[in-house]
Every structure is written in C-alpha cells, then in structure tokens.
Residue frames as a rotation matrix with the C-alpha (Angstrom) as fourth column:
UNK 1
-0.225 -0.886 -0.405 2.56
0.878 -0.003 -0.480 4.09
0.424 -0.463 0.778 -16.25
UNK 2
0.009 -0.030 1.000 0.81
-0.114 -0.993 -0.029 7.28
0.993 -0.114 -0.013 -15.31
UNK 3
0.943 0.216 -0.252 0.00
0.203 0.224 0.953 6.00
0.262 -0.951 0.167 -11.58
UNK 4
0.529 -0.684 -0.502 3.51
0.729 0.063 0.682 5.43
-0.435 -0.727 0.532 -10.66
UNK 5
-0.532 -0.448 0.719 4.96
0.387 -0.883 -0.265 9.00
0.753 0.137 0.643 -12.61
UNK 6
0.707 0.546 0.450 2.19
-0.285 -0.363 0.887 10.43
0.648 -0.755 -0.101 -9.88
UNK 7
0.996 -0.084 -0.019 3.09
0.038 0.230 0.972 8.69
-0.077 -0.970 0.232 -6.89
UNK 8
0.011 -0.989 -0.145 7.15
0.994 -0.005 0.112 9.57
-0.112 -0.146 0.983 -7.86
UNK 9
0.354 0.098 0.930 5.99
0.394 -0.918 -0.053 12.91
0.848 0.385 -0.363 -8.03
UNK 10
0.666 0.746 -0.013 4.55
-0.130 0.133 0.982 12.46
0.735 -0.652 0.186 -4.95
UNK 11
-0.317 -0.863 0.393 7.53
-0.781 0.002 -0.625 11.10
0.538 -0.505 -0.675 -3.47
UNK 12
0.478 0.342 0.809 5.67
-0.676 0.732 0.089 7.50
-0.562 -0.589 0.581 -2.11
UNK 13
0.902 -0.248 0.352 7.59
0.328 0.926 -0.188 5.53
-0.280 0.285 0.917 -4.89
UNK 14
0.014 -0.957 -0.290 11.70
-0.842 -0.168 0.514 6.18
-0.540 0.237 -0.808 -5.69
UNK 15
0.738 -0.391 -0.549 13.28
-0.300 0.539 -0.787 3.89
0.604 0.746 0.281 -8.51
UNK 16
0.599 -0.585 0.547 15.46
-0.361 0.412 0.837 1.62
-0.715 -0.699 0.036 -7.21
UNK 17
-0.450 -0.862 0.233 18.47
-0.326 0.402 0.856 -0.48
-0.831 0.309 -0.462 -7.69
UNK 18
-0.730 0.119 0.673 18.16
0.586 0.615 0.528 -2.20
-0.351 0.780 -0.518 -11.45
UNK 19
-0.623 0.782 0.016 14.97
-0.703 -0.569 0.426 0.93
0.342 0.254 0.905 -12.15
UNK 20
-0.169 0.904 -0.393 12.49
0.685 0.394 0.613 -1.15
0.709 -0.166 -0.686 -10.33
UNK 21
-0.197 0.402 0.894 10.23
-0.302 -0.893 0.334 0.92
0.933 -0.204 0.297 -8.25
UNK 22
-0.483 0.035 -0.875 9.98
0.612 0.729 -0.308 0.80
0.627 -0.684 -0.373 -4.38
UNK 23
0.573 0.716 -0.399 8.03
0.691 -0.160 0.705 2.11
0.440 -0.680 -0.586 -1.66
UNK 24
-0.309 -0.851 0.424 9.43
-0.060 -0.428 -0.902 4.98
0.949 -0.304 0.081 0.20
UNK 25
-0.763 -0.292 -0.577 9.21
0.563 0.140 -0.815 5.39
0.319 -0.946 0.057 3.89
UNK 26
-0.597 0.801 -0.037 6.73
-0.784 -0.593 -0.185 8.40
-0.170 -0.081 0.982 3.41
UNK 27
-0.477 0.761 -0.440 4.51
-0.789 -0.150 0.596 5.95
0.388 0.631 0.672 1.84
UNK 28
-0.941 -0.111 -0.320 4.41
0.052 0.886 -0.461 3.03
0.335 -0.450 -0.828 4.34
UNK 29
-0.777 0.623 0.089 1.50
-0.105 0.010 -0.994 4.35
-0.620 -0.782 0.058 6.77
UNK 30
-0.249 0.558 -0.792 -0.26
-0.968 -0.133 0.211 4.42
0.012 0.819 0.573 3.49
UNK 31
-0.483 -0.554 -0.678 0.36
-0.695 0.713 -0.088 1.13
0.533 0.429 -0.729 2.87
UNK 32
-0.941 -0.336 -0.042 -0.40
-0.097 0.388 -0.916 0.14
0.324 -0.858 -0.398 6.12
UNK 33
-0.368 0.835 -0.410 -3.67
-0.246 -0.512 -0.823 1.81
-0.897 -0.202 0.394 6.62
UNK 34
-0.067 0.508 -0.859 -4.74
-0.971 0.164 0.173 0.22
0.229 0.845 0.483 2.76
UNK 35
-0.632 -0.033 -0.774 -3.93
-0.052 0.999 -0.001 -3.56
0.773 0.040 -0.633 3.72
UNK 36
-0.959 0.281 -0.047 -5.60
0.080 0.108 -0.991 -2.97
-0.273 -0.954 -0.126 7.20
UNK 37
-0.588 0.554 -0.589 -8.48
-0.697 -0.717 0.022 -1.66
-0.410 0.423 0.808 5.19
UNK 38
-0.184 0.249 -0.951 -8.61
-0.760 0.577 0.298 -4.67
0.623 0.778 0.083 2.97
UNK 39
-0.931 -0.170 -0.324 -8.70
0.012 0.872 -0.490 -6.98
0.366 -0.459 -0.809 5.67
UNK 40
-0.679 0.713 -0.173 -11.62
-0.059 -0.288 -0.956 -5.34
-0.732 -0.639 0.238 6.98
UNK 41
-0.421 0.522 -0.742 -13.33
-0.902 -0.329 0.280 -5.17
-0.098 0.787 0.609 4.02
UNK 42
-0.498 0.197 -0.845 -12.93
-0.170 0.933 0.318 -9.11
0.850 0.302 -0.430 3.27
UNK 43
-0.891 -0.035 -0.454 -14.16
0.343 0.603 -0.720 -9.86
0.298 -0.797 -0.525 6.85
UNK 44
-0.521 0.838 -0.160 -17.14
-0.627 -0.504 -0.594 -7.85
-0.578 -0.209 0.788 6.52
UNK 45
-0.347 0.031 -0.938 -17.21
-0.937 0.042 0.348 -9.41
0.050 0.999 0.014 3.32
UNK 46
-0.336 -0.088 -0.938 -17.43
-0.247 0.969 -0.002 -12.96
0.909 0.231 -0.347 4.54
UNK 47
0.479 0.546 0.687 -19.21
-0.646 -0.311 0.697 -11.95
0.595 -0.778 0.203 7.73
UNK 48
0.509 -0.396 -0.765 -16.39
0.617 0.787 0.003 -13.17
0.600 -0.473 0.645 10.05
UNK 49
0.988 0.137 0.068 -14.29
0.062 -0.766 0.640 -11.78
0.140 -0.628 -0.765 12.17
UNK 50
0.494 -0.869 0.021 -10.60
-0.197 -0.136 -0.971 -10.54
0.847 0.476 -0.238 12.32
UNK 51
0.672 -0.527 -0.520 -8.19
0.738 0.528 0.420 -12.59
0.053 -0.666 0.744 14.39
UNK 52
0.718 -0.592 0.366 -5.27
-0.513 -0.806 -0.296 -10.67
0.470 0.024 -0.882 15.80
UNK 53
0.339 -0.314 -0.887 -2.37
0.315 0.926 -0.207 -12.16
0.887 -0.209 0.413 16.84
C-alpha cells in the first residue's frame, strides 16, 4: 500500500465513495501520457505501426 499513500500525498489519487481509490483530475495527463507510452512501446515491440482513428 505504500504506492498509493504516495500518490495521495501527492494528490493524483483521492479515496472515494465506499474508500476505493480514484484518479484525480491532476493526475489524468499522467495517465494519458503513460497509456500513450505503452502503446508505443508494444508497437515498437511488435514492429507495427499505430493506427489512429
């Protein structure tokens, strides 16, 4: 559990409804900018190429 005590330090995760943890708004572009990442990664990975719709 230390990761997510960090990142509520941080203020990128907030306890939600029922104590489940959610994303905050600060932490989206994060988000964003890690999945984009991963996509690139696999597609390098599998020497192909990323479709955009």
């Amino acid at each position: 559990m230390h990761a997510i005590d960090w990142a509520v330090e941080r203020g990128w995760i907030a306890y939600g409804p029922y104590n489940q943890p959610e994303i905050t708004e600060r932490a989206w572009p994060l988000c964003v900018a890690l999945m984009a990442a991963l996509v690139l990664v696999a597609a390098y990975i599998e020497h192909g190429t990323v479709i955009v719709p």
